[in-house]
N, C-alpha and C positions, 0 to 999 in steps of 0.2 A: 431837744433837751428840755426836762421840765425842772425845775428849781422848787424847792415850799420853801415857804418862809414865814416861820408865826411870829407873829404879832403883839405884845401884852396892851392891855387894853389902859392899862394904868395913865396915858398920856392923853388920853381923847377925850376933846369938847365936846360935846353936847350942846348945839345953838336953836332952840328953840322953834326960829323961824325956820332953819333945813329943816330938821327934824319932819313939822307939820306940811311943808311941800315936795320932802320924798313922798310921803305916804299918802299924797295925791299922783308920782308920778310912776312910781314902780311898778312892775307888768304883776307878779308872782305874788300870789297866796294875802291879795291887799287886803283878808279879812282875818288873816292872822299876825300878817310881821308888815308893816306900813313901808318897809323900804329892799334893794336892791343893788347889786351893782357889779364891774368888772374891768378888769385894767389892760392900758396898753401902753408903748414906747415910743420917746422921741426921736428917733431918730439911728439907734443903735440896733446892735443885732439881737441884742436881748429885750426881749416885750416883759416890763413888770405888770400881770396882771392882777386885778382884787376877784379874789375869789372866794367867794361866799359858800355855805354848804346847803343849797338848796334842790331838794328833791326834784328829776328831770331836767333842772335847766342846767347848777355846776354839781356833779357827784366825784365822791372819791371813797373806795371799797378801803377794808381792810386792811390789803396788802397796798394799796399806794396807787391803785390805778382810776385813772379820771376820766369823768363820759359826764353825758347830759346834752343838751340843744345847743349851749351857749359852746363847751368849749370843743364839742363836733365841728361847729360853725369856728372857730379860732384857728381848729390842725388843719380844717379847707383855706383859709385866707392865708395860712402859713405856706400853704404850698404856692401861691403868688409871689410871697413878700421875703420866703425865706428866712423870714424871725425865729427865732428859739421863743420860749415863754417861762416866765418866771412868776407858779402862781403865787397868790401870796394871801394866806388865809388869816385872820386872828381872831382874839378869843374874846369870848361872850356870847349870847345864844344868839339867832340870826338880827333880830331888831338891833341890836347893840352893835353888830360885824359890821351889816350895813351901811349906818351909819361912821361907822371910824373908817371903812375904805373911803366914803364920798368925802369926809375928812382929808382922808389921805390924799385922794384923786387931786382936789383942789389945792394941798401945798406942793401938788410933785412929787409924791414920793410915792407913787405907783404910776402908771402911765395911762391904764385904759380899765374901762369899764364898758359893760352890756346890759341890754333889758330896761334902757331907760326911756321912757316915752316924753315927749315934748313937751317941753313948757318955756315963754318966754324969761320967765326970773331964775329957771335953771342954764339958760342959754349964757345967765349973764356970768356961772360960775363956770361951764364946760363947754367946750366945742365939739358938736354932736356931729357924726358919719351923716355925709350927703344922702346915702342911700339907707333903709329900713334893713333887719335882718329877719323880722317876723309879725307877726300881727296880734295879738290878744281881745279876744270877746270878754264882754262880761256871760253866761249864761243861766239859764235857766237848768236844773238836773234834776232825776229824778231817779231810785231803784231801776235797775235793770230790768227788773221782772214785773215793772210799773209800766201797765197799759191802758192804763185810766186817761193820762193827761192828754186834754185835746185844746186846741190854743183854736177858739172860735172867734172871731173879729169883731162878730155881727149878737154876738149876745153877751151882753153884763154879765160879768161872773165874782164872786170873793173868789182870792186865790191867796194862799196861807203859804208865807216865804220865810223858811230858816234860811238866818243871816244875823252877822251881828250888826248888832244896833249903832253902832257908831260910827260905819265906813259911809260917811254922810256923799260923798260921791258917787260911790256905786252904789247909793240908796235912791240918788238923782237919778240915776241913768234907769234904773230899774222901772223906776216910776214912770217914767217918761215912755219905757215901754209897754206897763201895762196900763197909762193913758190912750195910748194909739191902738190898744189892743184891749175895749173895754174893759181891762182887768182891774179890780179895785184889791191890793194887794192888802194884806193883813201879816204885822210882823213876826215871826215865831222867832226869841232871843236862844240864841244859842252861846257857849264859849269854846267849846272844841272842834274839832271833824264829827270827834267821836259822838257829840249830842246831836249836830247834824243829821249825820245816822240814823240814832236813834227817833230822831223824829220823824222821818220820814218813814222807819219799820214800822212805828206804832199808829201812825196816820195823824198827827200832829199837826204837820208839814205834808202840801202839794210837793213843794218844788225846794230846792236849794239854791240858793243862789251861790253862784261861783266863777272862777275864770276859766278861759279854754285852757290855758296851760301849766293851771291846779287838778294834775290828775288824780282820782279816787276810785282803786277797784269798787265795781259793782253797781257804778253809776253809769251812766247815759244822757247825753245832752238832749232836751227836744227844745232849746230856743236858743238862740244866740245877738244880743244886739253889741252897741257902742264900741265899735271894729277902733283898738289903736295900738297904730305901727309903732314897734318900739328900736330904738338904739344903739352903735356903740360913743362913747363919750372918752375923752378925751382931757388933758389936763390943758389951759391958756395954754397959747404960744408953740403950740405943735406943730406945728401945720406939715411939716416933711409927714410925720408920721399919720396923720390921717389923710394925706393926698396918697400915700400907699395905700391905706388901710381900703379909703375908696375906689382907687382904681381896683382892688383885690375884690370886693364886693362886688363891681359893677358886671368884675369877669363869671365871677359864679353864676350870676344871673344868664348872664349871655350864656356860658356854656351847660349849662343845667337848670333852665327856669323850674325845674321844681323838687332843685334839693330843698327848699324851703319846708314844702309843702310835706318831702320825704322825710325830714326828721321829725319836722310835727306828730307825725303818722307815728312813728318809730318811737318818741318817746312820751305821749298826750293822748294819744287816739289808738291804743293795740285794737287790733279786729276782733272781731265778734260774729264767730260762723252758725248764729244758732239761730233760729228762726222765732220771730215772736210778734206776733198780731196785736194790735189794739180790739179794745171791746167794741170799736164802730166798725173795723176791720171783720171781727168772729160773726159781728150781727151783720154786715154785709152778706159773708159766706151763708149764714141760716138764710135768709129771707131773699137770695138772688137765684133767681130761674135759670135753668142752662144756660150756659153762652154759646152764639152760636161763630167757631172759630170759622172764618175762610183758611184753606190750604189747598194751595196749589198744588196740581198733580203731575208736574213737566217740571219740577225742579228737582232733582234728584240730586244729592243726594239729603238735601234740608227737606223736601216735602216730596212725594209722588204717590201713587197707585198703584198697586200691586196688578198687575196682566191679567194675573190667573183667580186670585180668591177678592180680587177690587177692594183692600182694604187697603186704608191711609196709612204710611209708612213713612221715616225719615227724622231727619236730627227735631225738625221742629213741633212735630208730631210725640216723638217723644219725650219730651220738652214739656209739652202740654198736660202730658200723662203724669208727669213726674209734680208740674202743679197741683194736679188734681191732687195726687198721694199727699203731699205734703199739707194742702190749707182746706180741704173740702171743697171748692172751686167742683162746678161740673162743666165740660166744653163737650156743646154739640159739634161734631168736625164739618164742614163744608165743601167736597170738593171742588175745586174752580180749575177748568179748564186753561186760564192763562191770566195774565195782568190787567187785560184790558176788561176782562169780567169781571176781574176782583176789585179792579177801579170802581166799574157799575154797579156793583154789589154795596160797596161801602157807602156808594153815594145813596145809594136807596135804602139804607139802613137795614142790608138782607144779612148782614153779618155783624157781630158787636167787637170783634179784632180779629187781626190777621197775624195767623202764625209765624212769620217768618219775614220781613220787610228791609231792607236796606237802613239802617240808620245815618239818615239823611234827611238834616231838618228844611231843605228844599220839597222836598220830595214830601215828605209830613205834611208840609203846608198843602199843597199841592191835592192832596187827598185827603183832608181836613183831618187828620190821625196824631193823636200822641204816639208817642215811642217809651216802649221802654229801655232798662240802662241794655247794651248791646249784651250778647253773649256766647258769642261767637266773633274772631276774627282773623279772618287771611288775606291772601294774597290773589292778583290775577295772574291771568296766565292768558300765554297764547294757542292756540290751539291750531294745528295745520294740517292738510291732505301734506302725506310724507315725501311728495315731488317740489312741494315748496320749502322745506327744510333747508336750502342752502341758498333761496331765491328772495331777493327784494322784495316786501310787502306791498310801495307803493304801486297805487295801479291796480292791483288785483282783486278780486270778490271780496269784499267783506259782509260773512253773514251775519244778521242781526236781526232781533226781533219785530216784527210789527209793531208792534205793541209799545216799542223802546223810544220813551221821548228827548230827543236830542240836536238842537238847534244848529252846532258847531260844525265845521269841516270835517269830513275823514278824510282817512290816507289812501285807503282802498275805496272801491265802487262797491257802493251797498244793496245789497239782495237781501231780500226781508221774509219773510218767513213767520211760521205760526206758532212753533212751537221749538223748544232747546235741542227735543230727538232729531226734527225735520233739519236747524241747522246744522250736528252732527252728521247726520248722515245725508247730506248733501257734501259738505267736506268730505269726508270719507269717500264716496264716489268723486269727489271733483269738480262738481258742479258750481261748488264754492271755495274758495280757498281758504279761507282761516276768518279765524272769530276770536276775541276777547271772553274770557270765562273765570267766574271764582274756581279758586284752587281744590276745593271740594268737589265743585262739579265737574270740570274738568278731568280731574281722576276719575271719579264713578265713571263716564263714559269710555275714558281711556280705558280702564281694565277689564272693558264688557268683550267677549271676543269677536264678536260680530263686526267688529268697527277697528281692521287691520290694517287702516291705509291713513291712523293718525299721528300725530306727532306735536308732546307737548314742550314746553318753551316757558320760563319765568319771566315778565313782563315789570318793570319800577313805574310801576303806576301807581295809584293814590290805594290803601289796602281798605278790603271790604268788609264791615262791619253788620251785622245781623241782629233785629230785636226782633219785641211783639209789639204789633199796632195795635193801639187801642181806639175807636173810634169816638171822636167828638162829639158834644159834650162828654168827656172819660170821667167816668166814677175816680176819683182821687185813691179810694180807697181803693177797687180793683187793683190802680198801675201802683198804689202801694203795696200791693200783696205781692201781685209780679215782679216786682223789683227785689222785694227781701228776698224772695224764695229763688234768683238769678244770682243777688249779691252773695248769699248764704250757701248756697249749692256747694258744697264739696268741689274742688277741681279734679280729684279723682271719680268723681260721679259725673261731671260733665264731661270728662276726657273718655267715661267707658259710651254713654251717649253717644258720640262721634265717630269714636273708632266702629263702632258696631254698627255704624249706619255709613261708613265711607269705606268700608272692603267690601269689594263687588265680587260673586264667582257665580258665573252663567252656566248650567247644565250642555252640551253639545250635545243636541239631538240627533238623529237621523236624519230628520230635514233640513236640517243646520248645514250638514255633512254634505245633501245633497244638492242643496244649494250652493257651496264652495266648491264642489269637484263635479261636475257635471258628468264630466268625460269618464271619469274613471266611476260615476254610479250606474254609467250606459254600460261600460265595461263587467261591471260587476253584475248588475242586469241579465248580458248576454253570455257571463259567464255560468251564472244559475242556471243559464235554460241547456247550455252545452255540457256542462261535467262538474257534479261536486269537489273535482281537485278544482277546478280553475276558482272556485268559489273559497275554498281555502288559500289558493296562492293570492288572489287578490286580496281576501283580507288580510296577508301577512305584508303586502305590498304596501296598503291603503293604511295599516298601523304605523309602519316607520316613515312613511311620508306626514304623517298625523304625528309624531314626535318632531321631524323634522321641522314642522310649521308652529308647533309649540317654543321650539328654541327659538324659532325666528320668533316668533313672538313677544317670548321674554326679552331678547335683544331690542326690539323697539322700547321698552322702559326701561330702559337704560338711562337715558336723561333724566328722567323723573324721579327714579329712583337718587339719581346723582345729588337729586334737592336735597335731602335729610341724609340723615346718620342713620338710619336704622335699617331693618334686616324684614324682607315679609317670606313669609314658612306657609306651608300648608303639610299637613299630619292626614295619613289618612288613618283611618282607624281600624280598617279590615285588617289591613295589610303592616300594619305598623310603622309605615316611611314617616321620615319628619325630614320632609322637604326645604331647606332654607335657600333666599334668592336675595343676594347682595353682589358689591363688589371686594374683589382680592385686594387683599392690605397688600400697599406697596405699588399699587400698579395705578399708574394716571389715569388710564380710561376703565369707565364700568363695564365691569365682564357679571354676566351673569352665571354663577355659580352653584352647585348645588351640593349640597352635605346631606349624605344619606346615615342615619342615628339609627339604632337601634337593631346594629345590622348582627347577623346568630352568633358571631364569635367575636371577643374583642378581650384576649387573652393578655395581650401587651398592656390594658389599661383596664387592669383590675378596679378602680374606683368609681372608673366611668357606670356600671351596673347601679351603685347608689342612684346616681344622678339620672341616669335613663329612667328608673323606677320612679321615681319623682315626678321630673316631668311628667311619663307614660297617666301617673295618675291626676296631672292637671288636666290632660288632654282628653282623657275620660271622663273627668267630672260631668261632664253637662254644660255645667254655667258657662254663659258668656260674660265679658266684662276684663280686669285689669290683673293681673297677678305678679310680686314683686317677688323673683328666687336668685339664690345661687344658681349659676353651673360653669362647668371647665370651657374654655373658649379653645381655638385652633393648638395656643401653644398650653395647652392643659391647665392654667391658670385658673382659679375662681374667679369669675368678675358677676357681679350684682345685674342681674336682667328685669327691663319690666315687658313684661306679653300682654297684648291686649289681642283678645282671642274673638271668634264668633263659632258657631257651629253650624253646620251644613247642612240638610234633610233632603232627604229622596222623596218622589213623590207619595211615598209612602208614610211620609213623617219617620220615619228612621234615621239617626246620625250618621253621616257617611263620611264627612271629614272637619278637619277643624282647620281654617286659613286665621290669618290674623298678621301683627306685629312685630317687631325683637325690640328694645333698644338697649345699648349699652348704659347702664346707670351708674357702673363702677366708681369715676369719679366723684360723680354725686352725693352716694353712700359713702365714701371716704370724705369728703370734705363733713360729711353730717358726724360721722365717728369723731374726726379729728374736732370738730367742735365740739361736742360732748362731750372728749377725753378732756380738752382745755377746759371747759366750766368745771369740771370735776376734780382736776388738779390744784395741788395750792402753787401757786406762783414762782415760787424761789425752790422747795424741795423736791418737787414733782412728788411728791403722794396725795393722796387722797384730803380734798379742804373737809373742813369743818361738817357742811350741810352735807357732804356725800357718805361723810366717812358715819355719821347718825343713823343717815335712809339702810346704807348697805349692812352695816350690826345691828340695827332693825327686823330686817329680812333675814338675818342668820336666824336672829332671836326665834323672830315669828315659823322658820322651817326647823326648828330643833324637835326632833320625835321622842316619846316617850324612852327614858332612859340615855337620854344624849346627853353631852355635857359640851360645852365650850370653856374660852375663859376671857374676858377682859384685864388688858394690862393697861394703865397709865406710867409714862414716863416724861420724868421732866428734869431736864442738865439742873447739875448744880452749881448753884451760885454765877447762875448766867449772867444775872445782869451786870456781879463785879466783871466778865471777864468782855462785856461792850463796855464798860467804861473804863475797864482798864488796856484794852487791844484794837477798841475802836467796832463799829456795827461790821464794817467790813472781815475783818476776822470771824467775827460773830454769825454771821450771814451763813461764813465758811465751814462752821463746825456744826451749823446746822443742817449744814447738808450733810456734810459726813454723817453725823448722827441718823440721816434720814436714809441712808444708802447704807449703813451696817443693818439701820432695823430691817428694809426690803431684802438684804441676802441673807439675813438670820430665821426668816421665816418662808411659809411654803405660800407658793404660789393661791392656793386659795384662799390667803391666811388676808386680813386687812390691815395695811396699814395707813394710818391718818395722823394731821396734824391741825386738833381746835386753834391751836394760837401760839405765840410765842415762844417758848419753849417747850411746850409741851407734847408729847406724841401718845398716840392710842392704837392699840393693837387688838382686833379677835380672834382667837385661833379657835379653829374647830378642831373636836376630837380629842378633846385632852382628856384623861383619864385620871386622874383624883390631881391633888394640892402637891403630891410630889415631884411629878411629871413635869407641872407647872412651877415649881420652885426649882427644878433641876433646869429649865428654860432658863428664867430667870438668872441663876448663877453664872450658866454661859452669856447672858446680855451685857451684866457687869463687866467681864473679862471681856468680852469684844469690846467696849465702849472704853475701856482703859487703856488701849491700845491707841487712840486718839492722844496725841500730844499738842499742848499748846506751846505757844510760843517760846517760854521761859519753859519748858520740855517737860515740864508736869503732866501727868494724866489725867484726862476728863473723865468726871465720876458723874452720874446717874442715880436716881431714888428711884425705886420701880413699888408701884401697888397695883396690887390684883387681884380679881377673885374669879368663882369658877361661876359659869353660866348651868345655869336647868330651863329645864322647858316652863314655859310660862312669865318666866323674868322678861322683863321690860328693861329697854336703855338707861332711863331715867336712874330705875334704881340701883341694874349694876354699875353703874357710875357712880353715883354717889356713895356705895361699899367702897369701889376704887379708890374713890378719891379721898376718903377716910383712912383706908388703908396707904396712901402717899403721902398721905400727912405723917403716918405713924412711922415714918420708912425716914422721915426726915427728921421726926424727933428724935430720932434713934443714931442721927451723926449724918445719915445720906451714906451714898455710895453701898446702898443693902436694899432691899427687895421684904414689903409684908404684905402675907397673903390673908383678905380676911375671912 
């Protein structure tokens, strides 16, 4: 339950001495309003909190709903303490609020406040929470698209700081940093955000000085110093209510060390997906010789070599390529036969990073390598010959690499080996029993068909993380370009990456063939040399055994498949099959299944041809990569699919089939609808808020064709506010909706309806045909809206203005006809309709 409760200012001291030591200790915006604050309870189920209205930390919209850090941070601690809260806001701009809650805090008549940072003379007016709820920098900022500033240690610099002049603390701290940071700062006085701004577009101002959690579209931190953790506070003599308050804090921490960190993010720090170099960065990329990358060729599916054309392929390879696109970067590729070369390599400086390394700052050390930020992460896994699938590990072979340095006990007896194929396929034969493998890699071998005798298994082991190594001494600049162009990467650009390099499909040769069936290639042999039937019957023989071994096949990824939700297809293209391989809803164990689409008749599901056409034409495109569609599922439903597809070639370079992906998004794309419909809605009516209901008769405006007409209608209840103050908000609430639910059945479905504010509502209709058509509307809205009785059984009357839309009118102005025309609708008695 949240309570307001304002406040008149008319009784608040003003003491000099708080006054000037709030505004040394308050976290928020110290170079605009010198103070802060936030309330809690002693002891009861109701928490009086002071609630300030300050951007990010306490907000509250239009309609009455409250966010920001502070009181995020309040409905978590609420879920500990079970308090209700009663915010309590009052009046004057924020320096004045401020200071009357810390008033208030200290006679008792609020309970708790937030965001206050330590001080021993404030200790001696409030009892401050054991534990911090956040942290505040002073920082350095700069334009977004400012790539000039460089903070060098080692050279004397003038650095020109917008700031105001009088926040003599953060003027200290400022200084003190750029003491330690040869910087000899030079003041630039500002008095708004707004001239901040401005100095900085004009080139005035380097930098701004600011706090981390003072946010300002369009800016960017590049320093941060004088870290201080800020508070919730408390009025004397509390103590029930802050040994909750603490024990509620101390749980948050323990069970989520970094919702902290989460909401910083969420409401201080929004992301920024866009790539942007410094100028030591651009003049890096000009003046840097190829790099020459190590990748390894026995890691499949992160790095390998191609058999047949010896060209470097895999997640990290493409990785590289996509650096290059993005910053001008050139990497020479390296192939390295295994780890222990690439160790030797780096130590002889034959390589300047390595594609693909384990993010593991042991391990970094160790081979004297920066890492960059990971980008990639999964899971291990077990990997077994399929006679040990039901058998105890310990005791048995464990294959592992030569090369793999590791001190500790195993479970199994270790056989070592050269290369990841060599311990595959020792497993697979038997030779070895099982190995430890990333979850990628382990699939890529898994799916090869060559390797029929394996069996994978999910292992809770520590998950595997994947960067680029950079070799020591690293160019700062290099592992900053790597890093942005990792952190910045679309997650839909890295997921088609992956996909496209972790579905495996091997051609089955005739060697292949004769290699698996010996007996029956002797057979087919002796049958060519005796009788061209016997050479037909065996091949008719030798294909359904060749289906049969494919089902067994499938049945072995069954486990694996069991890991995720999703569905893998293969399309062929000649023939038009669209092969899907999952398990049957409903059934405990995975069956592998298959749904043949596109088959010549499908008479009973007339709509199904849309949706085959569609597909048919993804699956033709070409492109490899990620695609998000409708289509009807088993029980004929639409549900939201993403494909991440690859395409197939014959040794001809011809497309022969497309395998790939499914997964169900359904929910996803609903939960994203139903939050879009929620921001769009106003709160209490359910139509269209204020900012939607603009953008969308915007867009009519801007689609209206030569000779179209529309019309905009303003309506507003009459004499609303006697009938809140005479019936109560509650009633009022009530006939707002009504009025909001005759206007949505009065009009047509493509018609809009909105509500700016208050009583007001707005309507676009397309297609209307002159002023009378529109005044004939009109007349029926009266009469519907009179039909609305109040309490005292009167009918509710309406003022309507309106006028007609042409092509080329803007919002602004039909509105402003409108609403001249509601004026004239009201001078005229109300309860009438002028159109202007």
């Amino acid at each position: 339950m949240h309570n307001k409760l304002a406040v008149t200012g008319g009784s608040r001291r003003f003491f000099k001495g708080k006054l000037c030591l709030a505004g040394l200790l308050m976290l928020l915006f110290w170079h605009l309003l010198p103070i802060q604050g936030l309330a809690a309870d002693g002891g009861r189920q109701v928490v009086r909190v002071g609630y300030p209205i300050q951007l990010g930390m306490t907000e509250v919209d239009e309609q009455g709903n409250y966010s920001g850090y502070t009181y995020e941070y309040l409905e978590e601690i609420a879920q500990y303490t079970g308090w209700d809260y009663e915010f309590v806001q009052v009046e004057g701009d924020l320096n004045e609020s401020l200071v009357t809650l810390m008033d208030m805090l200290e006679k008792g008549e609020i309970d708790l406040m937030g965001g206050m940072l330590y001080s021993r003379e404030m200790e001696q007016l409030y009892d401050y929470s054991s534990n911090s709820y956040g942290i505040v920098y002073t920082v350095f900022q700069v334009l977004y698209d400012d790539t000039d500033y460089v903070n060098d240690s080692q050279v004397e610099k003038t650095l020109r700081v917008a700031m105001y002049g009088q926040s003599r603390k953060h003027k200290e701290e400022m200084e003190d940093y750029c003491r330690m940071n040869l910087q000899i700062p030079q003041i630039v006085p500002c008095t708004t955000i707004e001239e901040h701004l401005r100095a900085l577009q004009e080139g005035r101002a380097d930098v701004m000085l600011n706090t981390s959690m003072n946010y300002i579209e369009g800016l960017r931190t590049v320093a941060r110093f004088a870290p201080k953790p800020f508070y919730f506070v408390t009025s004397k003599g509390k103590g029930g209510l802050l040994t909750k308050l603490d024990e509620a804090l101390h749980s948050i921490e323990q069970t989520d060390p970094y919702f902290m960190t989460t909401l910083h993010e969420k409401y201080f720090n929004p992301s920024n997906k866009e790539l942007k170099l410094t100028a030591q960065e651009k003049e890096y990329v000009e003046n840097t010789e190829p790099l020459r990358a190590g990748v390894l060729t026995d890691l499949p599916p992160y790095s390998y070599q191609d058999k047949e054309s010896g060209e470097l392929k895999g997640i990290s390879v493409d990785l590289l390529k996509a650096i290059e696109d993005k910053t001008g970067l050139v990497f020479e590729l390296v192939p390295v036969e295994n780890e222990e070369a690439l160790a030797e390599m780096t130590a002889e400086g034959r390589v300047d990073l390595i594609g693909g390394m384990s993010y593991d700052y042991e391990q970094a050390r160790h081979r004297n390598m920066a890492m960059s930020r990971p980008y990639i992460s999964t899971q291990y896994m077990i990997l077994l010959n399929n006679k040990m699938r039901n058998e105890e590990i310990a005791g048995r072979k464990l294959a592992i690499l030569a090369s793999y340095d590791y001190q500790g006990e195993f479970v199994g007896s270790p056989v070592y080996y050269d290369s990841r194929e060599e311990i595959v396929r020792a497993i697979n034969s038997g030779e070895a029993d099982y190995t430890y493998m990333d979850a990628y890699v382990a699939q890529y071998f898994y799916n090869r068909s060559e390797f029929e005798n394996l069996y994978v298994a999910p292992q809770m082991l520590q998950e595997n993380r994947t960067c680029i190594g950079v070799s020591k001494p690293a160019s700062p600049e290099l592992l900053n370009i790597i890093n942005k162009v990792i952190i910045t990467m679309p997650e839909k650009e890295l997921q088609s990456i992956i996909y496209s390099n972790t579905i495996y499909r091997s051609d089955i040769t005739l060697l292949e063939m004769v290699r698996r069936h010996p007996l029956q290639a002797v057979a087919v042999a002796a049958a060519v040399l005796l009788v061209v039937i016997g050479v037909l019957s065996w091949g008719v023989v030798t294909r359904e055994k060749l289906n049969r071994k494919i089902s067994l096949e499938l049945k072995k990824h069954q486990e694996l498949y069991g890991l995720v939700n999703d569905y893998f297809f293969e399309y062929d293209l000649k023939k038009e099959l669209f092969t899907v391989s999952g398990k049957k809803e409903g059934e405990k164990h995975e069956n592998n299944v298959v749904y043949r689409l596109f088959p010549e008749r499908m008479a009973d599901e007339p709509d199904n041809g849309k949706y085959r056409e569609i597909l048919r034409r993804i699956m033709h495109s070409g492109r490899d990569g990620v695609e998000e569609i409708q289509l009807p599922g088993i029980n004929r439903e639409l549900h939201w699919m993403r494909i991440a597809m690859k395409n197939i070639y014959d040794h001809k370079g011809a497309p022969v089939c497309v395998i790939g992906r499914i997964s169900d998004i359904n929910e996803e794309k609903q939960e994203r609808d139903r939050l879009k419909n929620q921001a769009e809605r106003d709160s209490l009516t359910h139509v269209y808020n204020a900012k939607t209901s603009v953008r969308l008769i915007q867009e009519r405006l801007d689609q209206l064709a030569d000779g179209g007409t529309g019309a905009l209608i303003l309506v507003d209840i009459d004499k609303f506010k006697t009938i809140n103050d005479t019936y109560g908000h509650m009633e009022g609430d009530h006939i707002l909706c009504e009025v909001a639910g005759i206007l949505q059945d009065s009009f047509r479905e493509g018609d809009i309806v909105g509500r700016p504010g208050g009583d007001e509502f707005i309507i676009y209709m397309e297609r209307i045909r002159d002023t009378r058509t529109l005044g004939d509307k009109c007349e029926r809205l009266l009469q519907r809206i009179s039909e609305i009785r109040m309490p005292d059984k009167k009918s509710l009357t309406i003022s309507l203005g309106a006028v007609l839309a042409r092509p080329q009118n803007d919002y602004d102005s039909l509105y402003i006809k409108a609403d001249k025309a509601l004026y004239r609708a009201k001078k005229e008695g109300r309860n009438t309709y002028f159109i202007a």
